[in-house]
N, C-alpha and C positions, 0 to 999 in steps of 0.2 A: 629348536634350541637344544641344548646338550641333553635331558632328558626325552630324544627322540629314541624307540629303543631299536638297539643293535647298534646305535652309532655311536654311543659317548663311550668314554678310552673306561668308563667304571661300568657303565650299562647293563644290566641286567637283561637276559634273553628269555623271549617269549609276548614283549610287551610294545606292542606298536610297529613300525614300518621295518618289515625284514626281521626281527626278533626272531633267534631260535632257540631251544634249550639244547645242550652241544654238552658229548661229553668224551672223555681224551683228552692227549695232550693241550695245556693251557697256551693258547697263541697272546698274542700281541692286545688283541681283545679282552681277554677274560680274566684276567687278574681276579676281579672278584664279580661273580656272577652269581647272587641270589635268586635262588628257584621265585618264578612266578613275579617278579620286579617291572609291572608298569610302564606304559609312557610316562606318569607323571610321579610314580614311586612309590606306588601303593603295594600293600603286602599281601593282595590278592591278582595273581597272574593266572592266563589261560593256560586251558589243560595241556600236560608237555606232549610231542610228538616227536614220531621217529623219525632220523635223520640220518646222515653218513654225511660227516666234515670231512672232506675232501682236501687235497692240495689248493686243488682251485676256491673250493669256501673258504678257508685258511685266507687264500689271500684277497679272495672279495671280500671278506670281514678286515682284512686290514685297508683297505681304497674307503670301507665306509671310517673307520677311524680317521685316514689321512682328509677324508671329507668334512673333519667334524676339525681340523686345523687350522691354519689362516691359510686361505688363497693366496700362491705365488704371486700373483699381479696384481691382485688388489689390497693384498695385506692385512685380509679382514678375517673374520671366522666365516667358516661355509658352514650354516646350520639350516641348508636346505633339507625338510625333511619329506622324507619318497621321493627322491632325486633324484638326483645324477649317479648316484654310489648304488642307488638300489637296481636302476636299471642295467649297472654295470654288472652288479652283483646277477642276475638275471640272465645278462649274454654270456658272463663265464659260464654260469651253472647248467648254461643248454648245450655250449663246447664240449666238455665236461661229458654231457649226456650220451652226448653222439659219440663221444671216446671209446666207451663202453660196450662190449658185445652184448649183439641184439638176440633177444629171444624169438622161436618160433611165431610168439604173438605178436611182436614188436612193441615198441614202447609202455604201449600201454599195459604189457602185463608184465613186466618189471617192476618187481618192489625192491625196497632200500629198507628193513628193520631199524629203528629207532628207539633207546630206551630211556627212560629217564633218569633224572638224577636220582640217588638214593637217600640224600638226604643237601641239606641246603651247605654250602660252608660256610665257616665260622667264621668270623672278623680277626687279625691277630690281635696278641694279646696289649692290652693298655691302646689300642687305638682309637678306642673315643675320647681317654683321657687328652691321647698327646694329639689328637685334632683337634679338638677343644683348645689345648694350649694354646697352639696353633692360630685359632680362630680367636682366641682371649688375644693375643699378642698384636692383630692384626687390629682389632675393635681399640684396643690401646690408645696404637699409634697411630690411626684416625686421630681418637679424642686427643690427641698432644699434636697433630697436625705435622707426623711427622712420614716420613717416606717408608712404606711398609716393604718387609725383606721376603714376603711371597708372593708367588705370582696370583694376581687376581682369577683367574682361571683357574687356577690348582684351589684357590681358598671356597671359590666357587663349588668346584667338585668336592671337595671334602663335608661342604654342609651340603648336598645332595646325597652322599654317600650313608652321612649319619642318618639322613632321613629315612634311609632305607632300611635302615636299620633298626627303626620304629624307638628312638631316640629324639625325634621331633620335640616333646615337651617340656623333656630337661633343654635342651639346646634354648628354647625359646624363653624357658625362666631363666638360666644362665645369662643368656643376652640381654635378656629384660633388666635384672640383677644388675648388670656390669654398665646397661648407660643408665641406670638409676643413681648408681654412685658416683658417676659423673656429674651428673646434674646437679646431684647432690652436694659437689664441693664446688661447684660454681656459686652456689647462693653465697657461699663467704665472702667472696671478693664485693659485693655490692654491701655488706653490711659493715663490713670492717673497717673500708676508707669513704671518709666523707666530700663526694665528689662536689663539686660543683651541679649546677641543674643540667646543664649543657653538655657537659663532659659525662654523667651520670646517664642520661638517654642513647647519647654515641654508645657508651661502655654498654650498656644495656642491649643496643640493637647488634653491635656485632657479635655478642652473646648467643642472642639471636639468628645471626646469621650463620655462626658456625656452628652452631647446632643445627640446624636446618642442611646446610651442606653437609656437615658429618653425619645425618640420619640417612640423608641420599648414597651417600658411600656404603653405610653398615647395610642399608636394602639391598643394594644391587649386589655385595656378597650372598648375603641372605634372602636371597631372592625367590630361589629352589624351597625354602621355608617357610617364606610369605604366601607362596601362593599356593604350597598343598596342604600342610597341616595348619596354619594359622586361616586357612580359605574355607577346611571346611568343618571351623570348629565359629561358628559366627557370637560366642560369647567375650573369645579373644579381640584385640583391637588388634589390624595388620603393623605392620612395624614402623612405618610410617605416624599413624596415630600413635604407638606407643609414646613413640619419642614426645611427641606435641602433647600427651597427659602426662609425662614426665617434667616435663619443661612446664607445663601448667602448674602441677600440685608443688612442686617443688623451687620454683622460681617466680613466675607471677602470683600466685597463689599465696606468697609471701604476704604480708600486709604491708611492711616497710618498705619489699619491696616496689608493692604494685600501687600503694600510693603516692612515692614520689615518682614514679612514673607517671601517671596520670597528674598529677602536679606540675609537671613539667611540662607534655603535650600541651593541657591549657593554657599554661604560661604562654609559649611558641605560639598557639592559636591569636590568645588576647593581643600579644607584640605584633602580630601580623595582623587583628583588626583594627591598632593602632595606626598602619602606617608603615611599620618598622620589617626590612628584611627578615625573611626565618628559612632556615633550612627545609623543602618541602618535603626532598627526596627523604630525611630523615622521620618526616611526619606519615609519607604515605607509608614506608617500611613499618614506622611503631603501632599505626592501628591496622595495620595491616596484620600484623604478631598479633593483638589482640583478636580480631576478626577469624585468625585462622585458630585462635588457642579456646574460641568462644565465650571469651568472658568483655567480648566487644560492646555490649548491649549492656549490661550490668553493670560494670565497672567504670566502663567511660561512658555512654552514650548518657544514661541520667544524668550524670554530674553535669555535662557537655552543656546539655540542654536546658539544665537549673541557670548555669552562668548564663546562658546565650538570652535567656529568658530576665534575666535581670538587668544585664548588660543594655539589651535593649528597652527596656520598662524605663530606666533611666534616661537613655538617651532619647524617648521619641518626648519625656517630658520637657527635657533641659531645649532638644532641638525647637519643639511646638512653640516655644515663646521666645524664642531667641532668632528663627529664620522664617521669612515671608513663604507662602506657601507654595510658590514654584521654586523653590530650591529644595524645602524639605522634603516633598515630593521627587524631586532630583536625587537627593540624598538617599530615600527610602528605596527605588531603581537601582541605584549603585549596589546601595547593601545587598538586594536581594542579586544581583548579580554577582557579586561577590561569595554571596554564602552558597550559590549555585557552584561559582567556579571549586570552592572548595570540596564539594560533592565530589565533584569531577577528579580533583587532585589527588586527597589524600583521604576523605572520608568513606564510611562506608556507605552504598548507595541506599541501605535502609534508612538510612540517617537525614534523606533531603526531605522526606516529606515534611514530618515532624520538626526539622530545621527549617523550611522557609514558611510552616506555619505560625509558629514561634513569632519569625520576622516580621513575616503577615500582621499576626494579632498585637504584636506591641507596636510594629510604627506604623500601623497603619488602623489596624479594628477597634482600638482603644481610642481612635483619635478623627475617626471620619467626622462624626457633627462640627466637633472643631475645626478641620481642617475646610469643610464646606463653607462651616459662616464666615471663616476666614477670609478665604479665599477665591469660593467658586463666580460671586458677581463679579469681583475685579477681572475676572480671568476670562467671562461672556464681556463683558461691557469694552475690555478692549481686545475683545478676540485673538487668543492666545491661544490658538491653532494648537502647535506642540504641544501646550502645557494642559490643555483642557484633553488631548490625546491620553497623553501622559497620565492623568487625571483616573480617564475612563479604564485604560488598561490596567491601574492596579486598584481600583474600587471592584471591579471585576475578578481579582483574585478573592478577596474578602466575602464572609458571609455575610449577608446584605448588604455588602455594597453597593450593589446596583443599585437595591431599592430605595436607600437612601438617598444616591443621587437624581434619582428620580423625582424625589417629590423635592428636593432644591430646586433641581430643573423645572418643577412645575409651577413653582411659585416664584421663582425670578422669571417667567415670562408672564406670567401674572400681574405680576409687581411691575413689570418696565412697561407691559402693553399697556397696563392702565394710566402710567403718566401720560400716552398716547391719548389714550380716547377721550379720558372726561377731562382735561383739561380745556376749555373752549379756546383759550389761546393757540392752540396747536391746530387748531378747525383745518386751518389752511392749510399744511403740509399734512394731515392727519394720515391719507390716504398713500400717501410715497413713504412716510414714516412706517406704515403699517407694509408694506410691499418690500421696502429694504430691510425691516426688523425679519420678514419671513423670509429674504433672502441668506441671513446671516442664520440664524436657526438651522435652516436646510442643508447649508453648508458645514455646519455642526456638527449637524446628527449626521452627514455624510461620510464627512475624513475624519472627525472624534468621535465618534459613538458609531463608528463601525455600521450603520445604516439599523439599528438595533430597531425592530419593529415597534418595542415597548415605547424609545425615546417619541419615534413617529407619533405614535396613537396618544401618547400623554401632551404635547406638544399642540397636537388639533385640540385635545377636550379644554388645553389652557387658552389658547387662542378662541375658543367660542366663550368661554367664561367671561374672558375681560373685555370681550368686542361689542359685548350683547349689556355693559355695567352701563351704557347711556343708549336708553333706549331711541330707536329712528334713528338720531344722527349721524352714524356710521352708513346706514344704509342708502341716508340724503348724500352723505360727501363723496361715496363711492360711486354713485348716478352721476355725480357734478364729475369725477375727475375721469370718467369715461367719457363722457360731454368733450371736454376738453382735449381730450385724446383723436377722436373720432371727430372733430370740430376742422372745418379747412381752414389752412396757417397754421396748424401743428406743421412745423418742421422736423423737431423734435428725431424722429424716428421713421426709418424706410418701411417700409411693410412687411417683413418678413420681423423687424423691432417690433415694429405694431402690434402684429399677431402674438409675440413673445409676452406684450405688458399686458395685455386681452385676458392671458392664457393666466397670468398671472393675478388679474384684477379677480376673475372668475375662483380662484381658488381662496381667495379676501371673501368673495360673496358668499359661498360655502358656511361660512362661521355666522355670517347674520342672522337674526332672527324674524326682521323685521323684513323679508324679501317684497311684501305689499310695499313699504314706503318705496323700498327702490325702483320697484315698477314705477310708480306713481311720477317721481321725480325722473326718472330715465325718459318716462311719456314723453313728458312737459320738456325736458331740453331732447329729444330725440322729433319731437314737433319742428319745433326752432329750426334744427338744423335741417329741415326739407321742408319746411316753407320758405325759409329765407337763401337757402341753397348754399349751405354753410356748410354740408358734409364733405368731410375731406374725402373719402370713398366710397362707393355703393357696395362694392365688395369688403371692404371693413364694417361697414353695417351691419352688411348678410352675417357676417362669419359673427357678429358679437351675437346677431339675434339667433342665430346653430348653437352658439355658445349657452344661449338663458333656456333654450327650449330641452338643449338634452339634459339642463341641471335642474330644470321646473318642469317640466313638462309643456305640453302643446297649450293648454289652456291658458298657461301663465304669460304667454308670447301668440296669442292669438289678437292681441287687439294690437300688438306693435305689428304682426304681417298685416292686418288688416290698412294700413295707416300706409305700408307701402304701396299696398293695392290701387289706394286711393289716388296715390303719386302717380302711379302708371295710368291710370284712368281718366285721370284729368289730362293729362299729356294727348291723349286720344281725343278729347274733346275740346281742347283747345284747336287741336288741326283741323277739327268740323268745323269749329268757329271763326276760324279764318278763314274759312272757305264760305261761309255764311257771309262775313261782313265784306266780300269782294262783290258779292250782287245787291249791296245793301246802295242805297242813291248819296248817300252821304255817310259814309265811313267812318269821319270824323280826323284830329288829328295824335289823337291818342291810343297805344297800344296796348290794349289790355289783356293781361294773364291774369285765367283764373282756377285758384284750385279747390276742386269740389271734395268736403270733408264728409264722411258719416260717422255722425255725432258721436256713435254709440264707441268708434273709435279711440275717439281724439282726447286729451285732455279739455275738460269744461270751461269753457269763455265766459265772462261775462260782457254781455253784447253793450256798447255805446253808442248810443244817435250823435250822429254829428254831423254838420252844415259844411254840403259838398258841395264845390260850383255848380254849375248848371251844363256841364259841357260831361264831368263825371258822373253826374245821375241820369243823363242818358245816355250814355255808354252802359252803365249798368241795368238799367231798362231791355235796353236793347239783347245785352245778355240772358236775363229772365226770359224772356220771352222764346228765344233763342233754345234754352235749356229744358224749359217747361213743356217748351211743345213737343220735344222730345221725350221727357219723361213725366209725364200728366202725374197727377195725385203728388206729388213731392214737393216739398218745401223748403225755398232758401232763407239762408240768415247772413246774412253780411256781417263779418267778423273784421270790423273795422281797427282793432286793435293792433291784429297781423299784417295789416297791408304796407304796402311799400312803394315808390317811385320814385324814377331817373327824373332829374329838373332840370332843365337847361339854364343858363344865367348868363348876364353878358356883363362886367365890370371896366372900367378903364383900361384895366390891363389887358384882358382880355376875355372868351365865352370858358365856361368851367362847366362842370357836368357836377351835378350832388345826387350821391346813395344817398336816399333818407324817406323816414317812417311815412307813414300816409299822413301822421298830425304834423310832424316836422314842414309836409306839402303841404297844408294846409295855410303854416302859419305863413310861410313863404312867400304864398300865392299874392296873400295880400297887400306883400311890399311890392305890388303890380300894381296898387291902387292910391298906395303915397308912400313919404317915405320914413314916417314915426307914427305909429300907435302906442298907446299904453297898454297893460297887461289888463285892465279892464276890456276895454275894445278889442285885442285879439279874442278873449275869452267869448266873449256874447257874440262874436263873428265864427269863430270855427265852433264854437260848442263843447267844445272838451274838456272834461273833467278839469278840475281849479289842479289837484295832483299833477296828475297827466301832465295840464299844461305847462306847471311851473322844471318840469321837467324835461320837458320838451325846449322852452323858452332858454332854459340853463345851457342845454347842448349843443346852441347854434350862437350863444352871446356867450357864452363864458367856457368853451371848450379850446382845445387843440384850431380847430376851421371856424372862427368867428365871424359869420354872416350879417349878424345884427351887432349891432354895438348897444351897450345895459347902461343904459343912464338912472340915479348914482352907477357906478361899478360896485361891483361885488360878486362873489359865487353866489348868493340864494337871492333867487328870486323874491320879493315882495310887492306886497298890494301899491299901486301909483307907479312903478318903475317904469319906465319910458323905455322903445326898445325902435333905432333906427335902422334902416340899409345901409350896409358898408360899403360902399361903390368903390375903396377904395382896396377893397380885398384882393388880396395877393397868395399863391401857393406856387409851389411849382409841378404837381400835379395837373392834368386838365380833367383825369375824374377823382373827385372827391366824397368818401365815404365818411360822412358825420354820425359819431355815435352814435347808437341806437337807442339810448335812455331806456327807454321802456320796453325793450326787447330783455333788458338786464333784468335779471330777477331781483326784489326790491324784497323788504322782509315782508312785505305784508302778502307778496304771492308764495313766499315760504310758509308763512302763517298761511291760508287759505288751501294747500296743499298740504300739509298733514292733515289740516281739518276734512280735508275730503279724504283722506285717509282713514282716518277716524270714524268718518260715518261708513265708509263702505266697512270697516270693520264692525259697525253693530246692526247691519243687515244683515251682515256673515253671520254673526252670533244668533241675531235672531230665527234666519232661516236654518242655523243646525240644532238649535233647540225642537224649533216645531219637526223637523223630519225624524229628531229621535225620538218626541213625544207622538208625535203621531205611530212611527211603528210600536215603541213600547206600549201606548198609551197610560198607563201607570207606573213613576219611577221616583226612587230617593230622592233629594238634594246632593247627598255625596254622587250615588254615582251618575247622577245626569252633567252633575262637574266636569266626572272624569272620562265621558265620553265625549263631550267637549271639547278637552283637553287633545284627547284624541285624535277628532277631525279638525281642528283649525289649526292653519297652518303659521300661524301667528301668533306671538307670547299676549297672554292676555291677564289681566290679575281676577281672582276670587272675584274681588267688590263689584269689577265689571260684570263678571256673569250672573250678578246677584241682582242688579240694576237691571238687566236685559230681563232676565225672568220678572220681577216684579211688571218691568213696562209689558210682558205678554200678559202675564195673568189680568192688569188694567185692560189691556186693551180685548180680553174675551177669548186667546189663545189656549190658555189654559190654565187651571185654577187647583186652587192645596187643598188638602184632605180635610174636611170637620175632624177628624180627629188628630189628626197628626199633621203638625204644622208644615214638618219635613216631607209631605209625601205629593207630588203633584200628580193631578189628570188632565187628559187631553181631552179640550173640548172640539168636538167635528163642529 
């Protein structure tokens, strides 16, 4: 730049690239050349040396002037400094050299004497005045915006010149002086006419704006100023800041002024959270002026933020009772969106935090409880995907917002599972209510709660709270609709479905508490379906019993693998027994299958005697004998209740084939021997239960396949009812499978089946008493409770374990302390 030294047309020698102290006629360079003058105009220069100005220096010193002029082609300043000019400077001065006659030594012993100046020269006279003038004239007409009559360059140099002159200070109070009383008579015009709001902001900002441009003009004069005596005195503000504390103290700084200013931005703000067009580009310039003048934070940002704060205090109240809560919520989105974009636009960006907490806290943190009781069941009950999205995303800006929505979330799945379970009217869909409720949840917490860990884990502790509020029967219906799943004539679902609702029913299981009943009941129809050959799949079996074994353990599914064991086993020994009855003299005309149960297996039968012809009790003979001699010491029981046979029949129409129970064979049989008994005479003929058989007699007289016809008619059976052969039967089927009555579970095998639940659970109780009294041998009341508690894997109440201990201490197990009632011992 122009203080490179040796190259500017005022330059001072000695100071920077190529500087020399030169003394002789004044060339083209040296007009005024102060001893010791700096590259940047300091009044300390290096020591002077001796030199001989030449022809040739002469005019290298004038190539570095034309250097420092505008380039012919580009029309710009050349202010390359250690250039082009220096090295020019450089190949003249060794030309030059060589000129010169050589001494004996050659070059190197050639000196050139050099002496310095004798004293500095003097400035003429009144030249600071009339640069000054000069420089006063020019700052003018800036401030009147009018076309200055010097060249920027010369005004340039003249305040570099001064500087060097160690007039820096005056210059800088002078300047300071002259835009102060400019500033100074701008404040009249905003006080004298009373503008309008709109026209009063405009008036104000281009006030602003040519103040800002005219600071930029008066710098780059002053530029040579700014950057060495106001650079290194750091208690000055550079000239740039001047202007902006001038323009502060003396215009905003106003109070007339600087409140309707700020009166007015509000205005424009509130008109544009109305709805209403507003000038932005005018909004982002006026706090922009404040931001850069630093009275941004003070003057407007509290006020800003007192309104913003009211503004909304009112509106989330007026809104809350006046809009359903997916719109307000809508509503609340927008705003914050909005007070965001204005961040972006015209505010300043310290301003967003504070501003969208504001927003935050009035339309939304003030008004969460409300807005949930409101809202949030309507918005699960009919799955309002976006809206409960929507919901999550700005509850989540909010301090405790989550957590609030969490414990609604936790108590509306509470609240809706429980119309679920304990109402007994819902028994029947109980189990798909409870599988489609966990499907819609998951899908919840999936797409609206962002898969949020917390919603997952509160979600299971709700689902095990309300599933466990009716004790067993959740864990009974959950057995039953596996049953029916896993049951053959499920159409329902291909296997790979299958696997899907398994995978699903499994994680329903999860939440019970009562996992013994569901064994118990799983037993007893997972029986059914492989003795009667009802399983839809052997591999849908497996995979449910993989299923119970890796959620319970092996223990908990050792007596359902045992039961399949059996299946295959018996399959083996039926092939022996058909191999047995080919060498047997009379074979008979009947095929029998039989499967061999171990006991310890199975669900508990109770065994019925009942009166077999004489052609099936030896068959069965035959079989004994058959089986025993194979396995000595073992004992069979004939489980007469499970049995079943193909009956052939022949009617007018034509022979029919009947699926049907071993009693349904029975009663059958005897329409071989005439063609009406009464329910007495079947009874005392087949032997079977009065129940049993009124049930049986129902589902061949008065079902869908009417074999017998029920003299009166009616569905129930009663004592005297007359029951003939139908020779006239008709189907179009030729095999026909007659209900099973008694294969249906009836309440009284529901009843009989928790009760056998109930007793294995107080051998459970009793046998983990004695093993903790045995090792303890001496322990509380409380804590043999809560060791108990502990090891059973099943909800049991206080009273129960209070019953159990009394019945050991009766029975000699173990007995209370003489002194303390609470303290029991273990008797060996």
């Amino acid at each position: 730049d122009s203080r490179s030294g040796g190259g500017g047309r005022l330059g001072g020698g000695g100071g920077g690239g190529g500087g020399e102290r030169r003394r002789g006629p004044a060339g083209p360079a040296q007009r005024l050349a102060p001893a010791g003058h700096g590259a940047r105009g300091g009044d300390g220069g290096r020591a002077p040396e001796e030199a001989v100005l030449t022809g040739a220096h002469q005019w290298a010193h004038q190539a570095r002037l034309a250097g420092r002029r505008r380039h012919p082609r580009r029309g710009r300043r050349w202010r390359r400094r250690g250039g082009r000019c220096d090295r020019l400077f450089q190949e003249t001065r060794d030309q030059e050299l060589q000129r010169l006659p050589q001494s004996p030594l050659g070059a190197a012993g050639f000196q050139l004497p050099v002496s310095p100046f004798t004293e500095r020269p003097k400035l003429p006279d009144n030249y600071t005045q009339d640069t000054w003038q000069k420089l006063h004239e020019a700052v003018g007409a800036i401030h009147s915006s009018i076309s200055i009559k010097y060249n920027l360059e010369e005004l340039y140099q003249a305040v570099e010149n001064l500087c060097s002159y160690k007039v820096s200070a005056t210059l800088y109070k002078q300047l300071r002086q002259v835009c102060e009383d400019h500033v100074k008579a701008q404040i009249l015009q905003f006080r004298e006419y009373p503008f309008l709001i709109l026209l009063f902001l405009k008036k104000i900002n281009k006030c602003w704006q040519d103040h800002c441009r005219q600071m930029i003009m008066i710098r780059s004069i002053f530029l040579f100023l700014d950057r060495t005596y106001v650079l290194q005195n750091s208690m000055l503000p550079s000239i740039w800041d001047m202007g902006l504390e001038l323009f502060r103290n003396h215009v905003i700084s106003d109070k007339q002024v600087q409140n309707k200013a700020i009166d007015g931005i509000l205005l424009l703000i509130e008109q544009e959270r109305n709805g209403e067009a507003v000038d932005r580009s005018l909004l982002r310039s006026l706090l922009s002026m404040l931001s850069d003048l630093q009275v941004y934070k003070e003057s407007f940002e509290q006020r800003f933020l007192e309104e913003t704060n009211c503004l909304y205090a009112a509106e989330g109240q007026r809104l809350m009772q006046e809009r359903e809560v997916p719109e307000y919520l809508h509503h609340v989105n927008k705003r914050l969106e909005e007070e965001g974009d204005r961040v972006i636009t015209y505010l300043d960006h310290s301003t967003q935090k504070p501003l969208i907490a504001c927003v935050e806290k009035q339309l939304l943190g003030e008004h969460l409880t409300a807005i949930l009781q409101k809202g949030l069941d309507n918005l699960l009950d009919e799955n309002r995907i976006s809206d409960l999205t929507q919901m999550y995303q700005l509850f989540s800006r909010v301090k405790g917002g989550q957590q609030i929505l969490l414990q609604h979330w936790s108590e509306y799945i509470k609240n809706f599972g429980t119309t679920i379970v304990v109402n007994p009217e819902k028994d029947k869909d109980m189990v798909q209510e409870l599988l489609d409720f966990k499907d819609k949840v998951d899908h919840i917490i999936e797409v609206c709660f962002q898969k949020n860990e917390k919603f997952i884990n509160l979600m299971k502790e709700s689902f095990e709270t309300f599933i466990n509020k009716r004790p067993n029967k959740p864990a009974e219906l959950i057995a039953k609709y596996v049953d029916s799943k896993l049951r053959a004539g499920n159409k329902e679902a291909t296997d790979e479905e299958l696997e899907r609702i398994l995978d699903k029913i499994m994680i329903i299981f999860r939440f019970i508490h009562g996992k013994d009943v569901f064994e118990a009941f799983y037993k007893k129809d997972l029986a059914k379906r492989l003795l009667v050959g009802k399983s839809a799949s052997v591999d849908a079996e497996k995979s449910m019993l993989s299923k119970l074994k890796h959620e319970c353990g092996a223990a908990f599914t050792s007596k359902l693998e045992g039961m399949f064991k059996d299946m295959e086993l018996s399959k083996d020994v039926m092939v022996q027994f058909k191999q047995y009855m080919q060498n047997q003299s009379d074979p008979g005309n009947i095929d029998l299958t039989v499967n061999i149960l171990t006991m310890g297996y199975w669900p508990t039968y109770t065994p019925m005697e009942v009166h077999l012809n004489s052609e099936m009790i030896k068959l069965q003979e035959v079989f004994k004998t058959f089986y025993l001699g194979k396995h000595s010491g073992r004992k069979l029981q004939w489980q007469t209740t499970l049995g079943h046979a193909v009956l052939k029949a022949e009617f007018k129409e034509g022979k029919k084939e009947f699926q049907v129970s071993l009693f349904q064979t029975l009663v059958l049989l005897m329409f071989n021997e005439g063609d009406e008994f009464s329910f007495e005479e079947i009874k005392m003929a087949t032997g079977v239960e009065d129940s049993e058989l009124r049930r049986t007699l129902q589902s061949l007289a008065c079902g869908k396949a009417r074999v017998l016809i029920k003299n009166p008619k009616g569905k129930d059976v009663e004592d005297g009812d007359k029951f003939i052969f139908n020779g006239d039967f008709k189907h179009k089927l030729f095999r026909i499978k007659i209900n099973q009555i008694q294969m249906k579970e009836t309440v009284e095998e529901q009843v009989s089946t928790t009760e056998r639940v109930f007793q294995d659970r107080q051998y459970q109780i009793d046998a983990a008493i004695v093993r903790i009294m045995k090792m303890r041998k001496t322990l509380g009341h409380n804590l043999l409770v809560s060791e108990l508690y502990n090891q059973l894997k099943f909800p049991v109440k206080p009273g129960d374990l209070k019953k159990r201990i009394e019945s050991l201490i009766d029975r000699d197990y173990m007995e209370r302390d003489k002194d303390n009632p609470n303290q029991y011992h273990y008797v060996a």
